[in-house]
PDB file of N, CA, C and O in Angstrom:
ATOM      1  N   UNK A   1     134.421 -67.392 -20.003  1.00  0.00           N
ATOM      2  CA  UNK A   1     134.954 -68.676 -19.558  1.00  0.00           C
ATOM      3  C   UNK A   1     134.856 -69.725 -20.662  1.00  0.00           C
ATOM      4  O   UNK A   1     135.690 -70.621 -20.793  1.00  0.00           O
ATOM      5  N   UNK A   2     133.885 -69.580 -21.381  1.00  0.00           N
ATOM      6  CA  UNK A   2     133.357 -70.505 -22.587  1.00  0.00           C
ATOM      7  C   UNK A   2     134.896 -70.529 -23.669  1.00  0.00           C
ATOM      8  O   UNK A   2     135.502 -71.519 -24.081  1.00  0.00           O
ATOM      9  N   UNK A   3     135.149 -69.280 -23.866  1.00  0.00           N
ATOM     10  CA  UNK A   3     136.107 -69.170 -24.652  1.00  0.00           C
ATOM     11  C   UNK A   3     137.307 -69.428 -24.229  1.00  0.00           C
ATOM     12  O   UNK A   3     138.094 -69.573 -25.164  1.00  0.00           O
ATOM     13  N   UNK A   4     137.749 -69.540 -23.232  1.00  0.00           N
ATOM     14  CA  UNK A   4     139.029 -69.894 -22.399  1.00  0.00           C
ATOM     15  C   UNK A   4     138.904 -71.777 -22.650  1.00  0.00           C
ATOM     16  O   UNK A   4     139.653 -72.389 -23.412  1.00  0.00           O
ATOM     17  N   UNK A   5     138.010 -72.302 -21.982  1.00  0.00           N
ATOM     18  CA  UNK A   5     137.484 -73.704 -22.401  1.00  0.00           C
ATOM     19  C   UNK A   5     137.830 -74.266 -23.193  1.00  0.00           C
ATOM     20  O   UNK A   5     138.679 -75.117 -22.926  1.00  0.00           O
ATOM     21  N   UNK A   6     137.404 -74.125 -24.516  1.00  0.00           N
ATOM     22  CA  UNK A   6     137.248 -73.752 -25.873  1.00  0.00           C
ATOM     23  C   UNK A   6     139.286 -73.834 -26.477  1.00  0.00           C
ATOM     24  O   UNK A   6     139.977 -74.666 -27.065  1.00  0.00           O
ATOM     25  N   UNK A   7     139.459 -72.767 -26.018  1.00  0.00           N
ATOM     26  CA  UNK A   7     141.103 -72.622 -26.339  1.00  0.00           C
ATOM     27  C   UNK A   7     141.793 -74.106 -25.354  1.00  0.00           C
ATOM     28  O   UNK A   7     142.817 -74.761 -25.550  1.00  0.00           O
ATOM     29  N   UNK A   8     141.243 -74.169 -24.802  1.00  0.00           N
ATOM     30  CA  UNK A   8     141.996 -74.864 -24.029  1.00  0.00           C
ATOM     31  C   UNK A   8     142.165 -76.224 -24.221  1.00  0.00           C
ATOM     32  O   UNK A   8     143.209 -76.863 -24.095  1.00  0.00           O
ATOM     33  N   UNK A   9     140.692 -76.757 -24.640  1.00  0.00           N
ATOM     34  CA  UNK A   9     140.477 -78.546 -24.830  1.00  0.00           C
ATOM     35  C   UNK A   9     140.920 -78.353 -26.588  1.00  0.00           C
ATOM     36  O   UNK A   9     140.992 -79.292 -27.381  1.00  0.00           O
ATOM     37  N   UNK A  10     141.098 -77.354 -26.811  1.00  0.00           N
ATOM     38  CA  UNK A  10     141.967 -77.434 -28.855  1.00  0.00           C
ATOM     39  C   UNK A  10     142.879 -77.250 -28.553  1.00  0.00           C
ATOM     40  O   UNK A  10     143.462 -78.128 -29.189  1.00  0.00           O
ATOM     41  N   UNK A  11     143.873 -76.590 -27.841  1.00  0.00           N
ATOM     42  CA  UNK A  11     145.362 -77.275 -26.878  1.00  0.00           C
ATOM     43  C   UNK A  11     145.500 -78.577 -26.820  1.00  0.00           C
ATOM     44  O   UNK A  11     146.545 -79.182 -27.061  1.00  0.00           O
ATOM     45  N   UNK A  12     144.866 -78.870 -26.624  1.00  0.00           N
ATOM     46  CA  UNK A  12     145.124 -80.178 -25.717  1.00  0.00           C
ATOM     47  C   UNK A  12     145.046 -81.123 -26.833  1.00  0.00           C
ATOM     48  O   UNK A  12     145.963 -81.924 -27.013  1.00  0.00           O
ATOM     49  N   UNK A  13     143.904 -81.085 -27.680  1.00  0.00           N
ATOM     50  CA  UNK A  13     143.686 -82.532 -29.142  1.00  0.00           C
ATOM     51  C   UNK A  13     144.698 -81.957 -29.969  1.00  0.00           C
ATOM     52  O   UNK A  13     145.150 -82.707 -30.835  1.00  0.00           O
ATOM     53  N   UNK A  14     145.252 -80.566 -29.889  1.00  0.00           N
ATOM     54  CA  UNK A  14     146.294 -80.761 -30.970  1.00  0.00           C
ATOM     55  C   UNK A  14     147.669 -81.275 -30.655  1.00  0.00           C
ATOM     56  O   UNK A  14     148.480 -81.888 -31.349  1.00  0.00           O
ATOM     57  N   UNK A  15     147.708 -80.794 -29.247  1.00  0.00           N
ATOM     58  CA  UNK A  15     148.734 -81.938 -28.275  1.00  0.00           C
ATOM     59  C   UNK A  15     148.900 -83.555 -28.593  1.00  0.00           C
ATOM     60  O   UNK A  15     149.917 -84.205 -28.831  1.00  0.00           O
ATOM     61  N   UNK A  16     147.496 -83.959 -28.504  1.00  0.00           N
ATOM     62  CA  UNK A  16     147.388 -85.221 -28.365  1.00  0.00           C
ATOM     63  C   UNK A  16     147.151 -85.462 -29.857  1.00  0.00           C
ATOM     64  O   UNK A  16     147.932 -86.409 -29.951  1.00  0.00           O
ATOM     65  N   UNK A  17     146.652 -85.319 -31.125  1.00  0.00           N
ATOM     66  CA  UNK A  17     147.133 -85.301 -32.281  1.00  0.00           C
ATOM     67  C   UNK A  17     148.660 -85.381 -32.636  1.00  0.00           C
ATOM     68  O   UNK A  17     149.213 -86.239 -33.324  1.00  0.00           O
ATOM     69  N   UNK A  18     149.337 -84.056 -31.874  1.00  0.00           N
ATOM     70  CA  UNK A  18     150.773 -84.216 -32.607  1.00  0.00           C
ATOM     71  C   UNK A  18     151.185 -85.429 -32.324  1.00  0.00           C
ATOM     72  O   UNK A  18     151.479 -86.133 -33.289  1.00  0.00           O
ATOM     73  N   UNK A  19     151.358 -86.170 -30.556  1.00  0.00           N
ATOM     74  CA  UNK A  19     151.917 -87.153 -30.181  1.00  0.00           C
ATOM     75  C   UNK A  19     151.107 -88.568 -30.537  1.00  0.00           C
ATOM     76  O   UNK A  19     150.952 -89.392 -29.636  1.00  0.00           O
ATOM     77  N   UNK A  20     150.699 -88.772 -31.611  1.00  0.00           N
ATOM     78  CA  UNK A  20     150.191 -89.478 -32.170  1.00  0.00           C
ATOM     79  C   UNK A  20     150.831 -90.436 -32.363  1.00  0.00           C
ATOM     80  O   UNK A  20     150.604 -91.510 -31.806  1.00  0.00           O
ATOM     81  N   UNK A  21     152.162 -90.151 -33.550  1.00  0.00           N
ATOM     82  CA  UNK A  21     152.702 -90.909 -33.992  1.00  0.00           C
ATOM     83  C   UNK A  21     153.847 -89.807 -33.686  1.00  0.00           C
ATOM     84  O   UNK A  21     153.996 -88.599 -33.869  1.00  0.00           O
ATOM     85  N   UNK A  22     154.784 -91.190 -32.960  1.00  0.00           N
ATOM     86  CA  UNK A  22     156.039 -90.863 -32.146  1.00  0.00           C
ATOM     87  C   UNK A  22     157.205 -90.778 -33.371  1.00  0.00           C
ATOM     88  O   UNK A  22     158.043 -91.654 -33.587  1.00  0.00           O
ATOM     89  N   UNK A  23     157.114 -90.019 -33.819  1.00  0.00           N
ATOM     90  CA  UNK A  23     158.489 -89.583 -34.972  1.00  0.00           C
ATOM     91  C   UNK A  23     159.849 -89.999 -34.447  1.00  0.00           C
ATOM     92  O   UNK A  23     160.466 -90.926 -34.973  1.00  0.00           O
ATOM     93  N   UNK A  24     160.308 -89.335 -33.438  1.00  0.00           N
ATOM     94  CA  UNK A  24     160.909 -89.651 -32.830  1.00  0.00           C
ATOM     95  C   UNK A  24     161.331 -90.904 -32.610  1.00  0.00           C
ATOM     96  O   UNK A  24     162.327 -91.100 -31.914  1.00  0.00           O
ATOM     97  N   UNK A  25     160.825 -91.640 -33.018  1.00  0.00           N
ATOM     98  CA  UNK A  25     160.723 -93.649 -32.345  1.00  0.00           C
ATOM     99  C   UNK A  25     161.330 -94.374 -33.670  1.00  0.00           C
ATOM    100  O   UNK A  25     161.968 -95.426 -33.672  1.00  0.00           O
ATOM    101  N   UNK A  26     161.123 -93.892 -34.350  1.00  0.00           N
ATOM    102  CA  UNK A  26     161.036 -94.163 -36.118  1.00  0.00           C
ATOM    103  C   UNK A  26     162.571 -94.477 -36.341  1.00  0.00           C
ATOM    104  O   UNK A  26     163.441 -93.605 -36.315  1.00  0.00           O
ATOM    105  N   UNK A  27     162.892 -96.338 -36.647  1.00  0.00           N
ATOM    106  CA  UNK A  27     163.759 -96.745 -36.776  1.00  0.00           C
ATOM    107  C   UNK A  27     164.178 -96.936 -35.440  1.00  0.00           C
ATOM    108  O   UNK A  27     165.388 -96.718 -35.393  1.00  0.00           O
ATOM    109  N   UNK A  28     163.743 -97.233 -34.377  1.00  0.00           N
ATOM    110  CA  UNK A  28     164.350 -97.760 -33.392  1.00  0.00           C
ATOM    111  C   UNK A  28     164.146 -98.691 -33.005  1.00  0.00           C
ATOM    112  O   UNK A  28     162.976 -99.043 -33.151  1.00  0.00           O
ATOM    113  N   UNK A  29     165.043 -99.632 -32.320  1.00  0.00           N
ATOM    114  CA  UNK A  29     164.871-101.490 -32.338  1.00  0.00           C
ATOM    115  C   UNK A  29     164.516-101.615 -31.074  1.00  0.00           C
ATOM    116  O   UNK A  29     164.289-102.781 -30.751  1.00  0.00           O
ATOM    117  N   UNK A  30     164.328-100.448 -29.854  1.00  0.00           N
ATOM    118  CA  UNK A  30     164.853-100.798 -28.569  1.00  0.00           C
ATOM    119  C   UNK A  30     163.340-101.958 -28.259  1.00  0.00           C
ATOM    120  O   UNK A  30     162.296-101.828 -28.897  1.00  0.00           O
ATOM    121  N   UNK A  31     163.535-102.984 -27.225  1.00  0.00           N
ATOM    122  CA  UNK A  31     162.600-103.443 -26.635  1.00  0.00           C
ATOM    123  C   UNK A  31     162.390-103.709 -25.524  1.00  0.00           C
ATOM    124  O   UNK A  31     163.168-104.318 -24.790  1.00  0.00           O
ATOM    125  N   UNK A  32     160.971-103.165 -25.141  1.00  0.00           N
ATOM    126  CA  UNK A  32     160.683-103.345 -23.219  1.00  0.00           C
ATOM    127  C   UNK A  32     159.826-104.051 -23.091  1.00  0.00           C
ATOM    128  O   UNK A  32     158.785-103.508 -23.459  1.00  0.00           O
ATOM    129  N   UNK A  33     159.631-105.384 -22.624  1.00  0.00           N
ATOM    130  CA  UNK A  33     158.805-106.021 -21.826  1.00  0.00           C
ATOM    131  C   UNK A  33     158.500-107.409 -22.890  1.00  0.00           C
ATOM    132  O   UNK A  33     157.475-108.081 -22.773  1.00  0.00           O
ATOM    133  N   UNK A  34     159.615-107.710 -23.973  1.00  0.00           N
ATOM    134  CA  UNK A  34     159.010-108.373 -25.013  1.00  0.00           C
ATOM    135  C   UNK A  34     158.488-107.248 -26.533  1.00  0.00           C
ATOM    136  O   UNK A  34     158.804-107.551 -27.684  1.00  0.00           O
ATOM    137  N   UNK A  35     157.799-106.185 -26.237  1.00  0.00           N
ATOM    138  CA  UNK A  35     157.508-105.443 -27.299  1.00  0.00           C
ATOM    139  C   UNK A  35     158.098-104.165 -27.646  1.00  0.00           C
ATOM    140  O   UNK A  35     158.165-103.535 -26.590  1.00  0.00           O
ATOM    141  N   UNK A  36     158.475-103.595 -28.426  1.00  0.00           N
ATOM    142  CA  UNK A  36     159.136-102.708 -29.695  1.00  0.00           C
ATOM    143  C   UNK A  36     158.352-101.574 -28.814  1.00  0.00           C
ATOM    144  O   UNK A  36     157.171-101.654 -28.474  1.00  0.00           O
ATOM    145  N   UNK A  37     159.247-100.504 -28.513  1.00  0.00           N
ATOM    146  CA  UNK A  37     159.168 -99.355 -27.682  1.00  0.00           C
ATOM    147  C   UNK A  37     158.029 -98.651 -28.230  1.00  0.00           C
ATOM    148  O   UNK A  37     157.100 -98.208 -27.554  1.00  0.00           O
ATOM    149  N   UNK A  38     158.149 -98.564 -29.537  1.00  0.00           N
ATOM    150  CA  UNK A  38     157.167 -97.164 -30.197  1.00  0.00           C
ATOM    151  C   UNK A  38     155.741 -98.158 -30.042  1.00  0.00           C
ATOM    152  O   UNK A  38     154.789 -97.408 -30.259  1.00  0.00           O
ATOM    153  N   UNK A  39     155.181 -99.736 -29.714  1.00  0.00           N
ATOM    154  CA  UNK A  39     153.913-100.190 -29.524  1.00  0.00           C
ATOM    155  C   UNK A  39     153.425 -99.852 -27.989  1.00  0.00           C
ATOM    156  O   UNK A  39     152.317 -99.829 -27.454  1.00  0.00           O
ATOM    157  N   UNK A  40     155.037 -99.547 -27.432  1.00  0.00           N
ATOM    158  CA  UNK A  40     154.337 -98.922 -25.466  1.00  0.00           C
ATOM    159  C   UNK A  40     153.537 -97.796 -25.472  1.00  0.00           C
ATOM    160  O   UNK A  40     152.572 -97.520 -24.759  1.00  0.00           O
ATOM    161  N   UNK A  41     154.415 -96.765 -26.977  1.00  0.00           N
ATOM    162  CA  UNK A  41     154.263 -95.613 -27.044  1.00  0.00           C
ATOM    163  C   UNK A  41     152.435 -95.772 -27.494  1.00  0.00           C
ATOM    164  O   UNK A  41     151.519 -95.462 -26.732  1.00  0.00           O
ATOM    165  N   UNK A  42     152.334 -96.106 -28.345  1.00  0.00           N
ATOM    166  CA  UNK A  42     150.860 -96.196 -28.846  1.00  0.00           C
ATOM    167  C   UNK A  42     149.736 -96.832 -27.653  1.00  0.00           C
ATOM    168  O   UNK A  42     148.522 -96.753 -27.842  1.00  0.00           O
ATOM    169  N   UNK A  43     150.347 -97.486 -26.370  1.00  0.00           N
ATOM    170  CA  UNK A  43     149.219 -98.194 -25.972  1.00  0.00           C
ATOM    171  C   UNK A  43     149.559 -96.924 -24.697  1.00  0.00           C
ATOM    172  O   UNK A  43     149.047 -97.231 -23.620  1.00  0.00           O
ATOM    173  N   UNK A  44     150.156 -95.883 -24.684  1.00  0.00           N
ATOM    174  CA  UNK A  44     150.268 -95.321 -23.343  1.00  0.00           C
ATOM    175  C   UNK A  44     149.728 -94.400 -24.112  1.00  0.00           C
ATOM    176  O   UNK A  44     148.522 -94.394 -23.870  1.00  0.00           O
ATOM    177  N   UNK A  45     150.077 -93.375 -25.163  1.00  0.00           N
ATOM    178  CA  UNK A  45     149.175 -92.445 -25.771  1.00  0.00           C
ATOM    179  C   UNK A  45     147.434 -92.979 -26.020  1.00  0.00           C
ATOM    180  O   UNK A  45     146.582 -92.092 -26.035  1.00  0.00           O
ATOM    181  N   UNK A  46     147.076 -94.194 -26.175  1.00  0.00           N
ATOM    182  CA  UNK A  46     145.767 -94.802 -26.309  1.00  0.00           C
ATOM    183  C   UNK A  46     144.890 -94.572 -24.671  1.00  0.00           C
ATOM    184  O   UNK A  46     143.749 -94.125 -24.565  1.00  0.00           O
ATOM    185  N   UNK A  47     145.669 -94.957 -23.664  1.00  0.00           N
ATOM    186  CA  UNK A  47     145.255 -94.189 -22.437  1.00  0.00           C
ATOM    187  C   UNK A  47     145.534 -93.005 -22.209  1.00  0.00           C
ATOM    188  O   UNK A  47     145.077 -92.482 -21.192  1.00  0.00           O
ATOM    189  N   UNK A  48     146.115 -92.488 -22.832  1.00  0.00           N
ATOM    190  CA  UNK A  48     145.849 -90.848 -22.487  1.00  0.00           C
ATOM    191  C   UNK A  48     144.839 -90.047 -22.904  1.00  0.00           C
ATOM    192  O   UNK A  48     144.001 -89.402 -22.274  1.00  0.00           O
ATOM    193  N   UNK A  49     145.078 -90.207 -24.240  1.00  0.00           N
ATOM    194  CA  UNK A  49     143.749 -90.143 -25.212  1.00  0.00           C
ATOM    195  C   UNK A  49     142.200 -90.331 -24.623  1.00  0.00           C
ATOM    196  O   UNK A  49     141.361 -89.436 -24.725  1.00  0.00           O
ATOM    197  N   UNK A  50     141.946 -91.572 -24.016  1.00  0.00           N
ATOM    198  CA  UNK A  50     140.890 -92.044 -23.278  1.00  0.00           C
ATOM    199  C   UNK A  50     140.376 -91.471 -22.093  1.00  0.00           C
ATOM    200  O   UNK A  50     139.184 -91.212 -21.926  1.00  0.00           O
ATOM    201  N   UNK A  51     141.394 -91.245 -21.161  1.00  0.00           N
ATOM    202  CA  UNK A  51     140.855 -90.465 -19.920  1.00  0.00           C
ATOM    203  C   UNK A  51     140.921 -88.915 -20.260  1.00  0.00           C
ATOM    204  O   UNK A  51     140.184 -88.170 -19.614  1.00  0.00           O
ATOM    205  N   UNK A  52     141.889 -88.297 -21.385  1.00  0.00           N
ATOM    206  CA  UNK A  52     141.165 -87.115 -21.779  1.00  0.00           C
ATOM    207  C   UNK A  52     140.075 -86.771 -22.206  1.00  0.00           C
ATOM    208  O   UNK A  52     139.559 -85.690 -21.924  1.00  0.00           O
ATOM    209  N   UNK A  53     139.366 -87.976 -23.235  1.00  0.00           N
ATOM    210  CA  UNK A  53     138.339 -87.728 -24.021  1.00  0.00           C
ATOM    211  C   UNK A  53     137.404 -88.148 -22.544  1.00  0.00           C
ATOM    212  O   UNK A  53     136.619 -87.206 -22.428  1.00  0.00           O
ATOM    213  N   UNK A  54     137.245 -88.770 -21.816  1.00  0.00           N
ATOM    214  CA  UNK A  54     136.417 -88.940 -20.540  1.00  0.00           C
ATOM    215  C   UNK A  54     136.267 -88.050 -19.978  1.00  0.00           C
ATOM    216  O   UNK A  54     135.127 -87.755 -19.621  1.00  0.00           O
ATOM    217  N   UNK A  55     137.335 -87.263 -19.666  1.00  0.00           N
ATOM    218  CA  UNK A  55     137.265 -85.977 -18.902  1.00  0.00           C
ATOM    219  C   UNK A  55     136.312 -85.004 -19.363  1.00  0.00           C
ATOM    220  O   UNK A  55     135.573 -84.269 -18.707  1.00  0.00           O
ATOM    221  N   UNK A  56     136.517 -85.175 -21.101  1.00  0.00           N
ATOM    222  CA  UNK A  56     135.991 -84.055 -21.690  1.00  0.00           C
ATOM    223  C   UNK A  56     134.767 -84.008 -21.933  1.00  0.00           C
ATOM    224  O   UNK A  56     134.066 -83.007 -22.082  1.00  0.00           O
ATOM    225  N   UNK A  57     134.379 -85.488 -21.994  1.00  0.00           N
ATOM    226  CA  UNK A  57     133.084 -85.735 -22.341  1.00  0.00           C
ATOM    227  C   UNK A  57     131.951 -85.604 -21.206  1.00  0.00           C
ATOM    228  O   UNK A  57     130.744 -85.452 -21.394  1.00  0.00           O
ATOM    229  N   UNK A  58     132.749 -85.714 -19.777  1.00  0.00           N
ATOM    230  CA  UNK A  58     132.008 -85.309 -18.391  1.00  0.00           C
ATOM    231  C   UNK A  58     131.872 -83.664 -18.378  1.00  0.00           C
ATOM    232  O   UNK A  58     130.791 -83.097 -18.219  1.00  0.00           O
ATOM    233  N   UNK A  59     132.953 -83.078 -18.543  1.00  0.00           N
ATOM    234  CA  UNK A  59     132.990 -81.434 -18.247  1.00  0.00           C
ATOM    235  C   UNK A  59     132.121 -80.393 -19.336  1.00  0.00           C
ATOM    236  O   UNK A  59     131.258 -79.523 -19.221  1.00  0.00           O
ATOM    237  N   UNK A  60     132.843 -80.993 -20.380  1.00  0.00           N
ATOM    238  CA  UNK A  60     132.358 -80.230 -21.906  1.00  0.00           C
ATOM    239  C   UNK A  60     131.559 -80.409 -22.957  1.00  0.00           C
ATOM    240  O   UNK A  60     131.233 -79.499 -23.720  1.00  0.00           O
ATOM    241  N   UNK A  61     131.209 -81.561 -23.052  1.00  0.00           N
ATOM    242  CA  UNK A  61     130.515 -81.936 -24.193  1.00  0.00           C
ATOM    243  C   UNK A  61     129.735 -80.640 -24.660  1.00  0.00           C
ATOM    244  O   UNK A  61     129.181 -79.799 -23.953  1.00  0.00           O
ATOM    245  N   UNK A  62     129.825 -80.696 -25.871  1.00  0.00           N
ATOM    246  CA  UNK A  62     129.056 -79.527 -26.590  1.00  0.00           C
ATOM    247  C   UNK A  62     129.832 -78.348 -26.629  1.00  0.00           C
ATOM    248  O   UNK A  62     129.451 -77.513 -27.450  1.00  0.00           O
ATOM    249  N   UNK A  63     130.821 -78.069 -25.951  1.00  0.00           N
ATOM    250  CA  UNK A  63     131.304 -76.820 -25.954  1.00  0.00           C
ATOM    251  C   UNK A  63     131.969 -76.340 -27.266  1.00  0.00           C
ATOM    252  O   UNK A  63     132.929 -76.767 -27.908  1.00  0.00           O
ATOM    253  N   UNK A  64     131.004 -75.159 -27.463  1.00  0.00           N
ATOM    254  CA  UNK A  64     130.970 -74.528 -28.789  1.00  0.00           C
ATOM    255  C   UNK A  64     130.551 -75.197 -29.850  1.00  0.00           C
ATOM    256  O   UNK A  64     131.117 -75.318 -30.936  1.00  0.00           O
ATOM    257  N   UNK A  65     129.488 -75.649 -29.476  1.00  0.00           N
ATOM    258  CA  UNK A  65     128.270 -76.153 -30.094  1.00  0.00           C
ATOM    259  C   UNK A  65     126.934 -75.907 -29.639  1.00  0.00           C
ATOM    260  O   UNK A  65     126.033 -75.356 -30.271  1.00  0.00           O
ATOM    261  N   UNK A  66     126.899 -76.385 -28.444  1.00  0.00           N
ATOM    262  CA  UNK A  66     125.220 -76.066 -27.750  1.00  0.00           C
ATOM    263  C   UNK A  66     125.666 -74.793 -26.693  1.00  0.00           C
ATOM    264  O   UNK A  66     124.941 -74.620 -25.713  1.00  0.00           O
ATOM    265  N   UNK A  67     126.469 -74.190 -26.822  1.00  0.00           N
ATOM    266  CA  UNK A  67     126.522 -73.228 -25.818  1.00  0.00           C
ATOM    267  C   UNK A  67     126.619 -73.417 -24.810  1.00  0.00           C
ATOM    268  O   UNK A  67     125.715 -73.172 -24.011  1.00  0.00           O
ATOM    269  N   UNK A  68     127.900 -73.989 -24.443  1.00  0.00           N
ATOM    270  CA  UNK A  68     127.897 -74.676 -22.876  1.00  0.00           C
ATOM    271  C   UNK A  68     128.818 -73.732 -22.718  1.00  0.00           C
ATOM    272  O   UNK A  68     129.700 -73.198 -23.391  1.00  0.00           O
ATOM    273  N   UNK A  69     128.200 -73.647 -21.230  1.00  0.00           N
ATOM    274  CA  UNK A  69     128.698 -72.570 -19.965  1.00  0.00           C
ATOM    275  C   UNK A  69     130.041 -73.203 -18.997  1.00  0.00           C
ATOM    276  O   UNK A  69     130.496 -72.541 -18.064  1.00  0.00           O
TER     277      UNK A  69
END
């Protein structure tokens, strides 16, 4: 199970690594709410980021480090 874990939360940060920086966005003028689309993008990836790393830090911490089960 350790190793399934393991594969799984390095899924996920390389997920959330790639969508880092929205390539995709690059050169675009559009604007929602007053601010430049790709700053929504950064403050909605900034909460994602956050309640993943929360999640992870409740379930996993240490995993594949201290030998968590």
């Amino acid at each position: 199970m350790s190793v399934a874990r393991t594969v799984g939360w390095t899924v996920v940060a390389v997920v959330l690594m790639a969508l880092a920086v929205p390539w995709f966005l690059w050169g675009s003028a559009g604007v929602a709410f007053g601010l430049p689309v790709w700053l929504w993008w950064h403050i909605g990836w900034m909460v994602l980021a956050s309640v993943v790393f929360a999640v992870f830090a409740r379930t996993d911490w240490g995993l594949g480090v201290e030998g968590v089960h």
